[in-house]
C-alpha positions in Angstrom: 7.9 -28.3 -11.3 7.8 -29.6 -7.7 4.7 -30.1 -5.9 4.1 -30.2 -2.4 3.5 -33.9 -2.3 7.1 -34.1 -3.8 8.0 -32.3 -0.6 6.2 -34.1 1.6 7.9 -37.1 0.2 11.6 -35.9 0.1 11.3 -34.8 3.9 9.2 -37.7 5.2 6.2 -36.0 6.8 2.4 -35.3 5.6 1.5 -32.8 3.0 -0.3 -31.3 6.3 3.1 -31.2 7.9 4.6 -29.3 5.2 1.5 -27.2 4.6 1.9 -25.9 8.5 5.5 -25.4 7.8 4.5 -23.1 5.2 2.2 -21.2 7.0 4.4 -20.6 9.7 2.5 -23.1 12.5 3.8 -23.5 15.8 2.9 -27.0 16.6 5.7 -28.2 13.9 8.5 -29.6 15.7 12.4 -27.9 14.8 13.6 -30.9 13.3 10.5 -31.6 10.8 10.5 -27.6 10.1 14.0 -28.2 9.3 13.8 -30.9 6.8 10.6 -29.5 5.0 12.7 -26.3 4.7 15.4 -28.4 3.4 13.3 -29.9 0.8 11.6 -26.8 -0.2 15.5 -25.5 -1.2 16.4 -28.7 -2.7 13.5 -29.0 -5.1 13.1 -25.7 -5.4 9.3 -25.7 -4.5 7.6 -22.0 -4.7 4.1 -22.5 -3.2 1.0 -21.5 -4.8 -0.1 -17.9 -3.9 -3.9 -18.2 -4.7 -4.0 -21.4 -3.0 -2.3 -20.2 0.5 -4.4 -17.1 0.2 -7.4 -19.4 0.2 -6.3 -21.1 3.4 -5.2 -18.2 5.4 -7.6 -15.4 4.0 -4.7 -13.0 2.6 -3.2 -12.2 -0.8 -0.3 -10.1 0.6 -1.3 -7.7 -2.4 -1.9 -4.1 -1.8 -4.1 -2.1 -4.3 -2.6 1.4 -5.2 -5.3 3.6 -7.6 -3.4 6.9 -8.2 -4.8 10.1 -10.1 -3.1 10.0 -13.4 -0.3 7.8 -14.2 1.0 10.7 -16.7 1.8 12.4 -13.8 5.3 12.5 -12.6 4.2 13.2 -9.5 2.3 10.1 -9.0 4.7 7.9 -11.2 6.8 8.3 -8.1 4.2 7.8 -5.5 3.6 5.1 -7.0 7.7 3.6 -7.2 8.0 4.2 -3.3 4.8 2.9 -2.8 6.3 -0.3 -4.5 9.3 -0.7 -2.8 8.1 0.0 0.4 5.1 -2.8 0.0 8.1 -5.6 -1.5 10.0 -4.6 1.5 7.1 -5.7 4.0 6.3 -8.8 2.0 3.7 -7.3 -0.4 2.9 -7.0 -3.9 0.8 -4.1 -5.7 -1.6 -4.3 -8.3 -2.2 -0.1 -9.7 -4.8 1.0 -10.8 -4.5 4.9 -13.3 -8.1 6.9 -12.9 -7.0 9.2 -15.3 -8.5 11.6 -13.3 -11.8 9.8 -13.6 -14.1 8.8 -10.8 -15.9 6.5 -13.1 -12.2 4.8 -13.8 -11.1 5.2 -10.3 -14.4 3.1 -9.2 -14.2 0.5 -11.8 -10.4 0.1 -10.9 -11.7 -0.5 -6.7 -14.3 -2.4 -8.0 -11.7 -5.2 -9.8 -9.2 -4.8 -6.9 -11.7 -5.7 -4.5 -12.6 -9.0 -6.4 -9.0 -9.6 -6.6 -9.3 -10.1 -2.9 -6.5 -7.6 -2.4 -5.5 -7.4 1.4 -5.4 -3.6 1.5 -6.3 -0.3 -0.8 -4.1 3.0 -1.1 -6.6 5.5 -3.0 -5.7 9.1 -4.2 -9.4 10.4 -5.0 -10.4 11.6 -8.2 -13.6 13.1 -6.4 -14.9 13.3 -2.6 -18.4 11.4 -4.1 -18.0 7.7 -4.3 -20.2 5.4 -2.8 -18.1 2.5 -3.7 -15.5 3.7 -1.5 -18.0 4.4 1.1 -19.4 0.5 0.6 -15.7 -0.7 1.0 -14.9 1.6 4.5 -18.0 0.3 6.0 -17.4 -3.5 5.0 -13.8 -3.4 6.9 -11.7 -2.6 4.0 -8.4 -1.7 5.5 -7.4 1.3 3.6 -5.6 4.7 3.3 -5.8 7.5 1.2 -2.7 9.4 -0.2 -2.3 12.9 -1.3 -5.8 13.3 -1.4 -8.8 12.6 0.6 -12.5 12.2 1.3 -13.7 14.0 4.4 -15.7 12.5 6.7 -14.6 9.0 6.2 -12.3 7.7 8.9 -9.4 6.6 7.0 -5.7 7.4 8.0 -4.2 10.1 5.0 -1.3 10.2 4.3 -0.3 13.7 3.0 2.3 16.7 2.2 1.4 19.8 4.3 0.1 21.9 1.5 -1.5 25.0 3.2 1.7 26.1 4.8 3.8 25.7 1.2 1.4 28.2 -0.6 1.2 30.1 2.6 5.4 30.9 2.0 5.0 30.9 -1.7 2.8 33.9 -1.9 5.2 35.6 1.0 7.8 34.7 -1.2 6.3 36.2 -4.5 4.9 39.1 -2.2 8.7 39.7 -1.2 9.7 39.7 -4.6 7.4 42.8 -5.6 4.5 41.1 -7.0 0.9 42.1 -6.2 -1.2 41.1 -8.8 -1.1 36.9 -8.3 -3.2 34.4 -9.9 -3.9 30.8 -9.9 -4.8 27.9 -12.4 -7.1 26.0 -9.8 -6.6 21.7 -9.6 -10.7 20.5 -10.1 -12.7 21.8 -6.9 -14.1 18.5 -6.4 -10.3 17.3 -4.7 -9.7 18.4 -1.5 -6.1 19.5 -3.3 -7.6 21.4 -5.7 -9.9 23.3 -2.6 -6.9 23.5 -0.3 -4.9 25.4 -2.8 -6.7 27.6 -3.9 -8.1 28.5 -0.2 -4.7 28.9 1.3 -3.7 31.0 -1.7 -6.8 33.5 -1.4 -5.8 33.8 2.2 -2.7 34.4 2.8 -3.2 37.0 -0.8 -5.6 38.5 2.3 -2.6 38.5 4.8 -1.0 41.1 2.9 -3.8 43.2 1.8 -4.3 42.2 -1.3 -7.7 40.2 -3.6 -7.4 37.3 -5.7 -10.5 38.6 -8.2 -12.7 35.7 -9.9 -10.8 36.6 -13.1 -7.3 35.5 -11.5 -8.6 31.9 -10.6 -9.2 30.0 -13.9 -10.3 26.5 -13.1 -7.8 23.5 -14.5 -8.1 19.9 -14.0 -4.5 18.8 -12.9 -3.5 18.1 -17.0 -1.5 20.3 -19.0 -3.9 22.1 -22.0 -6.2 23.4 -19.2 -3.0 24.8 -18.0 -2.1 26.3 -21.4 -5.8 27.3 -21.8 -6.4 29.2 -18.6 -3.0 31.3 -19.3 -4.1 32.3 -22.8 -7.3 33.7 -20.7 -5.3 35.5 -18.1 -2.2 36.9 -20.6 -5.8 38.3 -22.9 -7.0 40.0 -19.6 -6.9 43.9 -19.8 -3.8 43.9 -16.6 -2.5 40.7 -16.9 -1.5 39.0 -13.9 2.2 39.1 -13.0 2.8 35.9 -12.2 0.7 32.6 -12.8 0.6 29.8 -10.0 -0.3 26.7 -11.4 -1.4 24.0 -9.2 0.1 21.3 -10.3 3.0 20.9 -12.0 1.2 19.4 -15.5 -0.9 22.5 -15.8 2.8 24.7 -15.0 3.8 23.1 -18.3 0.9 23.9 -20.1 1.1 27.8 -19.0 5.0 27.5 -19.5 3.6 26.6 -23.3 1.3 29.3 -23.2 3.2 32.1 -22.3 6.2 31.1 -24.7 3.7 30.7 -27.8 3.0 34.9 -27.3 6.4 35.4 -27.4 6.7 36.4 -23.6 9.3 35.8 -21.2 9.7 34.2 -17.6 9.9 36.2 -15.8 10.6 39.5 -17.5 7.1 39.5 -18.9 5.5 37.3 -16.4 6.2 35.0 -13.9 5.2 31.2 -13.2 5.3 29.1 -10.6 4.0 25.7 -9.4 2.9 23.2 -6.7 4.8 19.8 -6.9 8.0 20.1 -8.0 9.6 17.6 -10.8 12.6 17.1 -12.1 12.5 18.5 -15.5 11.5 21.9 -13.8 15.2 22.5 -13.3 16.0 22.2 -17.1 13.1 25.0 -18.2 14.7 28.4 -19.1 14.1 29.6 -16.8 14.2 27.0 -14.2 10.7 27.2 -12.2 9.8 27.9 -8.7 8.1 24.8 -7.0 6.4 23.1 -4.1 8.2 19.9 -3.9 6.4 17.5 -1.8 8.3 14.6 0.4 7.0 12.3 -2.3 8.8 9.1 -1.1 8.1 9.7 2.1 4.6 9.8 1.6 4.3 6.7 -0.5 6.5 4.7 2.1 4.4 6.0 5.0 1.2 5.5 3.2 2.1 1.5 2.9 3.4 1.3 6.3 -0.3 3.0 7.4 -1.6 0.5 5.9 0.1 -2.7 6.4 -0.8 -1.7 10.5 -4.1 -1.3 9.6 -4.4 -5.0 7.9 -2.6 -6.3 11.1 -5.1 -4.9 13.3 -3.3 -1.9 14.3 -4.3 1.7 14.7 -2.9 2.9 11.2 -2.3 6.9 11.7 -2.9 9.5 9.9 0.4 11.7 8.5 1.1 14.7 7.6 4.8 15.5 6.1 6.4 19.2 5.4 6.6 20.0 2.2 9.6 22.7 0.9 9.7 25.7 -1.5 12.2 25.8 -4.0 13.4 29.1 -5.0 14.5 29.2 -8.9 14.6 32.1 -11.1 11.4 31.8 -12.7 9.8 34.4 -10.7 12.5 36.8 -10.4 14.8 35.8 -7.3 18.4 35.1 -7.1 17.3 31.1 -5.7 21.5 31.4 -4.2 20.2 34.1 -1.7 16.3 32.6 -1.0 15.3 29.3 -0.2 12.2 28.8 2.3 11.1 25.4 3.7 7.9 24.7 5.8 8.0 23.3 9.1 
């Protein structure tokens, strides 16, 4: 393998020469740029990344800890977040918390030592002093989907308040009344949002979410399946279930078939973040379907202006309901999107 003395040597300069080159230094003339580039293709050189990021203090690696890898949700979060970050001239290094704050911290913790350039975080919790440590020492990061109030960090996010705000006028156009929710873990400021906007806009139209309507998931599928048992052994039922992610959707969707009940004859079922086996269930389920690629792309491009010393704002996409037949509609003649 070349080295860059073998470079120097093919294009007549220093090994300074060629390291400016490189590093893209002006005071190289054209025609000594020219022949270092030259050389570079003819011995096809590749330069050392850990030693450049030595001499100019960057990796070009981003860090990208999502919630659960499992997720399908976050599997492609974290795909556009990779294409978007090769696109600028970065690589990624992910971290899965599992939809642990002790994982998430030990996987900031290594990417931190890795000297990464930038972090993209989706919090497991609102409670981590690590991340606190790494805002106040100038860590340029953004957090995605999720968030920790009171930091100032750019979020990147799907607007979720208004898509449960026209699901439940959707389900309340339908006929239902009696609505309940499998809650994501109160300790997310997804989990709170949901479960806030669902209690009240259920309030808009008159109507109570009781304590025994909101059973309390963790964003996995068997507290899904768990909380519907509880609900379908309530004295009234609730006529439809809204499961806040779509993990726990397939866990009630389990529960629900295991009594021998139908969707949506029996009861109905519907979920935030939409995925694509959703539209192969019988029947296929009504969904919030977050801009997911978007927000991965925008959520690197944050962040990449915030390591080059710009601004880095905060976004905040639509997000869309998708009418299926889970709940009892014909999804030819109703189809709602946010704004």
């Amino acid at each position: 393998m070349a080295s860059i003395k073998d470079v120097a040597a093919e294009a007549g300069v220093s090994v300074a020469t060629v390291s400016r080159v490189l590093n893209d230094h002006p005071s190289v003339s054209a025609e000594a740029r020219a022949r270092v580039l030259a050389a570079v293709k003819s011995l096809g050189y590749r330069p050392n990344a850990v030693a450049r990021s030595l001499r100019t203090d960057q990796t070009h690696t981003l860090g990208l800890v999502i919630s659960d890898v499992m997720n399908p949700y976050f599997t492609e979060l974290a795909r556009s977040v990779e294409e978007e970050a090769r696109a600028l001239g970065y690589s990624v290094i992910i971290g899965n918390a599992d939809e642990r704050p002790d994982l998430q911290d030990h996987h900031v913790r290594n990417l931190l030592d890795r000297r990464i350039d930038g972090l993209l975080v989706s919090p497991t919790d609102g409670g981590s002093p690590l991340m606190l440590d790494a805002v106040r020492a100038g860590t340029p990061m953004v957090f995605v989907d999720r968030w920790i109030p009171g930091l100032d960090v750019p979020v990147v996010r799907a607007d979720g308040r208004t898509a449960v705000q026209d699901l439940v006028a959707h389900l309340h156009g339908l006929g239902h009344r009696r609505l309940a929710i499998i809650a994501g873990p109160a300790a997310t400021t997804t989990g709170r949002e949901r479960v806030e906007a669902f209690r009240e806009t259920l309030a808009a139209y008159g109507l109570e979410l009781p304590d025994v309507y909101i059973g309390q998931g963790d964003f996995q599928a068997e507290s899904g399946r768990r909380v519907t048992e509880g609900f379908l052994d309530l004295p009234e039922p609730p006529e439809v279930v809204f499961a806040a992610d779509n993990l726990m959707a397939l866990g009630a969707l389990d529960a629900v078939r295991a009594r021998g009940l139908r969707i949506p004859d029996d009861i109905a079922l519907a979920a935030f973040d939409d995925i694509r086996w959703f539209v192969h269930t019988d029947p296929p389920i009504t969904a919030v379907a977050q801009p997911t690629g978007e927000l991965g792309r925008a959520a690197v491009r944050a962040l990449v202006d915030r390591i080059e010393g710009r601004p880095g704002e905060s976004v905040t996409l639509p997000a869309r309901l998708v009418v299926r037949r889970s709940c009892g509609a014909n999804p030819t003649s109703v189809q709602r999107s946010t704004s």
